[in-house]
C-alpha positions as CSV (number, residue, x, y, z in Angstrom):
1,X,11.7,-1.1,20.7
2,X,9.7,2.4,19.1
3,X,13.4,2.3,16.9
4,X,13.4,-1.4,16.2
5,X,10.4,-1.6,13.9
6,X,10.9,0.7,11.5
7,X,14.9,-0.2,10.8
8,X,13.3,-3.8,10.1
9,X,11.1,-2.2,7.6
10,X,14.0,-0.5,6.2
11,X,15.5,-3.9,6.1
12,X,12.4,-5.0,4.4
13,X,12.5,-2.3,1.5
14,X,16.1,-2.5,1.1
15,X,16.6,-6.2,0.8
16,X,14.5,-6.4,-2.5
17,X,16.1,-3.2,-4.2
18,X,12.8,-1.5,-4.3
19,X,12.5,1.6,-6.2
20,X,9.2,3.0,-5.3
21,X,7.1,2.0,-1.9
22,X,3.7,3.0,-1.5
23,X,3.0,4.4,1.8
24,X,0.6,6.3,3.2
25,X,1.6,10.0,4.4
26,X,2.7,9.1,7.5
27,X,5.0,6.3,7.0
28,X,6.8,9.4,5.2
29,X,9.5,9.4,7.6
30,X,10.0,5.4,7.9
31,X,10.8,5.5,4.2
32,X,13.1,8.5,5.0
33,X,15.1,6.5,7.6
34,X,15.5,3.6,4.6
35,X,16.7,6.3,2.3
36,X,19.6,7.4,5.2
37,X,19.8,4.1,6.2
38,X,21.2,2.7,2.8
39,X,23.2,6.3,1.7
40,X,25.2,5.9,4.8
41,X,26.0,2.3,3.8
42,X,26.6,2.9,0.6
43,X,28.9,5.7,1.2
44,X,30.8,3.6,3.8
45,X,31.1,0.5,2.4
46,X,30.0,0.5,-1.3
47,X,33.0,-1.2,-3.4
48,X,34.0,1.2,-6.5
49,X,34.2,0.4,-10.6
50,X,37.3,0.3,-12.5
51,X,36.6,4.7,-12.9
52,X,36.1,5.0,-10.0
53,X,33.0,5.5,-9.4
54,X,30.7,4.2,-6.7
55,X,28.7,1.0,-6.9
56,X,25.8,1.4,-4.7
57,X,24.7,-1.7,-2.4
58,X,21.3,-0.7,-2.1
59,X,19.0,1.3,-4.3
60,X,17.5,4.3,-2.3
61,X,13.3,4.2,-2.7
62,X,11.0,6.9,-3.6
63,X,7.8,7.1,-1.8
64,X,4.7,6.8,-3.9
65,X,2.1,8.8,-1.7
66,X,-1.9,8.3,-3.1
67,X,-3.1,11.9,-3.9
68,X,-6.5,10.7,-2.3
69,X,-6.8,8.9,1.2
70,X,-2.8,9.2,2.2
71,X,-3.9,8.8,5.8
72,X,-7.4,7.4,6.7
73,X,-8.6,8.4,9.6
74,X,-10.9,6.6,12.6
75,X,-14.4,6.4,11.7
76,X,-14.9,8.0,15.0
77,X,-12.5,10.7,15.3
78,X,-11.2,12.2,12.5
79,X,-8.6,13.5,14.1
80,X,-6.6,9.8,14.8
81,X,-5.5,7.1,12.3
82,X,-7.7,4.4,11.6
83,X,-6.0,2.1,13.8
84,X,-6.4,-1.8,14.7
85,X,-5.2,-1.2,18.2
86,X,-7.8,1.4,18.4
87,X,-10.2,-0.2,21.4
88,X,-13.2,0.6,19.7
89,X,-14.4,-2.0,16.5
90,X,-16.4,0.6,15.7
91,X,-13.5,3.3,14.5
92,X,-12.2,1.0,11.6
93,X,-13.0,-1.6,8.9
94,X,-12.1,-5.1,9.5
95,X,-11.1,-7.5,6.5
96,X,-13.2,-10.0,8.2
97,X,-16.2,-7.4,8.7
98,X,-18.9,-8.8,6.4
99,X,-21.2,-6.6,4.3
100,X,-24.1,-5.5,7.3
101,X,-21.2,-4.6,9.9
102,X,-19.3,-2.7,7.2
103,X,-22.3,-1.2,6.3
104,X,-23.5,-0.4,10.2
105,X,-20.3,0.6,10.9
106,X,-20.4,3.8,8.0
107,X,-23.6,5.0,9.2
108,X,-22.6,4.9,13.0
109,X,-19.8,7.2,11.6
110,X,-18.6,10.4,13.6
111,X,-20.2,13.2,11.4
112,X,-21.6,16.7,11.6
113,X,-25.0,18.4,10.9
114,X,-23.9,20.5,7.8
115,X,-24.3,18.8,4.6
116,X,-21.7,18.4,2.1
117,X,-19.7,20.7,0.2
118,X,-19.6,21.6,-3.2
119,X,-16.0,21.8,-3.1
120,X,-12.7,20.7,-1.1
121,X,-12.3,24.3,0.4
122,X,-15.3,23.7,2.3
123,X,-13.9,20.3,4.4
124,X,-11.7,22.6,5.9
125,X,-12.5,22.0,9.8
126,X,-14.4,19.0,9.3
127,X,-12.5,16.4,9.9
128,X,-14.4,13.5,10.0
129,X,-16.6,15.0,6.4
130,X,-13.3,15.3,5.0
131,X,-12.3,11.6,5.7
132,X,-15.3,9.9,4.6
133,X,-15.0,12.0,1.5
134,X,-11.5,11.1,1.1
135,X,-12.8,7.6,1.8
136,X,-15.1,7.3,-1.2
137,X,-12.8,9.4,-3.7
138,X,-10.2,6.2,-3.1
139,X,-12.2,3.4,-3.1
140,X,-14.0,4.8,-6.3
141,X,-10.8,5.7,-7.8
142,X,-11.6,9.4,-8.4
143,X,-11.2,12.7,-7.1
144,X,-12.5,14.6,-3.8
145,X,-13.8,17.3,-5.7
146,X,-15.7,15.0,-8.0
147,X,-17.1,13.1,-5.0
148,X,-18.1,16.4,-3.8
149,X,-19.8,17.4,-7.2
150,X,-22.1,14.2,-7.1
151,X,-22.8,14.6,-3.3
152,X,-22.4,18.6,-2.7
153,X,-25.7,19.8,-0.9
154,X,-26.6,16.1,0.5
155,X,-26.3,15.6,4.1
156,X,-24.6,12.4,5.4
157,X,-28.2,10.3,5.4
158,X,-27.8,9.9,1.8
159,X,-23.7,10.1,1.6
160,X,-23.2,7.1,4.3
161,X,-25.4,4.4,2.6
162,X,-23.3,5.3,-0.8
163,X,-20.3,4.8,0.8
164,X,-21.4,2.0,2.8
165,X,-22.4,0.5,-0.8
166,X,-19.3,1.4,-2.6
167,X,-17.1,0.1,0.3
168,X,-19.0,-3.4,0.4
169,X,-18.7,-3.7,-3.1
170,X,-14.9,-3.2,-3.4
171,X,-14.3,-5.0,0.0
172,X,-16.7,-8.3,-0.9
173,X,-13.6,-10.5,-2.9
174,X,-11.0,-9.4,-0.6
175,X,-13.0,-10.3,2.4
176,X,-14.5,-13.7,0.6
177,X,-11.2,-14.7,-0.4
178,X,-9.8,-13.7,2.8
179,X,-12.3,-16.6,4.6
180,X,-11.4,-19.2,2.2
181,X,-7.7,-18.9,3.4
182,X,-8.4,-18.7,6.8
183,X,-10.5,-22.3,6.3
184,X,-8.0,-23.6,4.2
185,X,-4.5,-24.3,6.0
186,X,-3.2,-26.7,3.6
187,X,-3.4,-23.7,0.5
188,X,-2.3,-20.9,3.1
189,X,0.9,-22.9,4.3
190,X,1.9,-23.2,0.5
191,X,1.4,-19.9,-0.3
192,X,3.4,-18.8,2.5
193,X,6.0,-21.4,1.3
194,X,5.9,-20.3,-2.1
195,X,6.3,-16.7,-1.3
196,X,9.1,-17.2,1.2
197,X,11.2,-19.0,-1.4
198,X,10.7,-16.5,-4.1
199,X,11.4,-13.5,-1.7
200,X,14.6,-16.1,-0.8
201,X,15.7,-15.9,-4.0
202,X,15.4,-11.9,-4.8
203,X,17.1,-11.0,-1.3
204,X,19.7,-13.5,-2.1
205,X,22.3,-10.5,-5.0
206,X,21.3,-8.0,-2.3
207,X,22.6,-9.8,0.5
208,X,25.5,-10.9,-1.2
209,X,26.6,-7.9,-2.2
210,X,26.1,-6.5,2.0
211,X,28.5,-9.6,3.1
212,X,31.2,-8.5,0.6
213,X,31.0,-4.6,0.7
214,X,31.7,-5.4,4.9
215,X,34.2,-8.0,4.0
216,X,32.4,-10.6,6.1
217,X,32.2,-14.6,5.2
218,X,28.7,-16.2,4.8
219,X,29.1,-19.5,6.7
């Protein structure tokens, strides 16, 4: 079952020719098996061109890995991913969470006494600075070391209502929009619908072109 899910997610990328996946840095190696996954079949089973040459059956994807935030981290252990299996509410942010739990939950944050930093070099060791640093840089769309420059010399009193701010801010429309869905079953059912006939419709070359490289028959 621990191999099952990710050659389904392999299935996923592959299915839909993707070129680029977005992952964070450790899904690394899920994206990895896809890559094997599909240069194995296409060096099996991939027909060839008039030349000669190969004609791949499935594009092999590149991962695009965020340069800020590649792995978040529990709000109360640095050290593990935020998790939703995590037994603690308290360690992540929900999409449901509304704005005085998100904010409660940032100031409950695992910290340390030292204030901030003035640069990345001095996270090192700090786990938990580092993450709600790392936190901000994303949400705000900039850099750690310009977080740091705005916040360097602050302790977490002032840091962890900023980022409890930002975080609200960017959070509100997914989380509003979010709750209308949930209330509206009618609108959710058809943009399940809609979505499953257009990913349908891509998968449809792709899977094609898997049937007759094997030399099966789709009934």
């Amino acid at each position: 079952a621990l191999f099952t899910y990710p050659v389904l997610q392999a299935a996923d990328v592959l299915l839909y020719q993707a070129t680029h996946v977005p992952v964070g840095d450790d899904q690394k190696q899920h994206l990895e098996l896809a890559r094997d996954i599909a240069q194995k079949f296409n060096n099996d089973f991939a027909p060839k061109n008039q030349d000669g040459s190969e004609r791949p059956v499935f594009t092999l994807p590149d991962p695009i890995i965020p340069p800020e935030a590649a792995r978040i981290m529990s709000l109360r252990d640095g050290s593990a991913k935020m998790s939703k299996s995590d037994p603690s509410d308290m360690s992540r942010i929900n999409l449901t969470d509304d704005a005085d739990t998100i904010m409660g939950k940032v100031k409950k944050a695992k910290t340390d006494p030292e204030p901030l930093p003035s640069d990345k070099a001095g996270l090192e060791g700090r786990a938990e600075a580092a993450n709600l640093v790392g936190i901000y840089a994303a949400l705000a769309g900039t850099s750690v070391d310009a977080v740091l420059a705005e916040f360097g010399g602050k302790g977490f009193g002032a840091f962890k209502p900023a980022l409890g701010e930002l975080m609200v801010e960017r959070l509100a429309p997914i989380n509003t929009r979010f709750n209308e869905l949930r209330q509206d079953r009618a609108a959710l059912d058809a943009i399940l619908r809609q979505g499953a006939e257009k990913a349908r419709a891509m998968a449809v070359p792709t899977l094609d072109a898997a049937y007759a490289a094997l030399g099966l028959v789709r009934g």
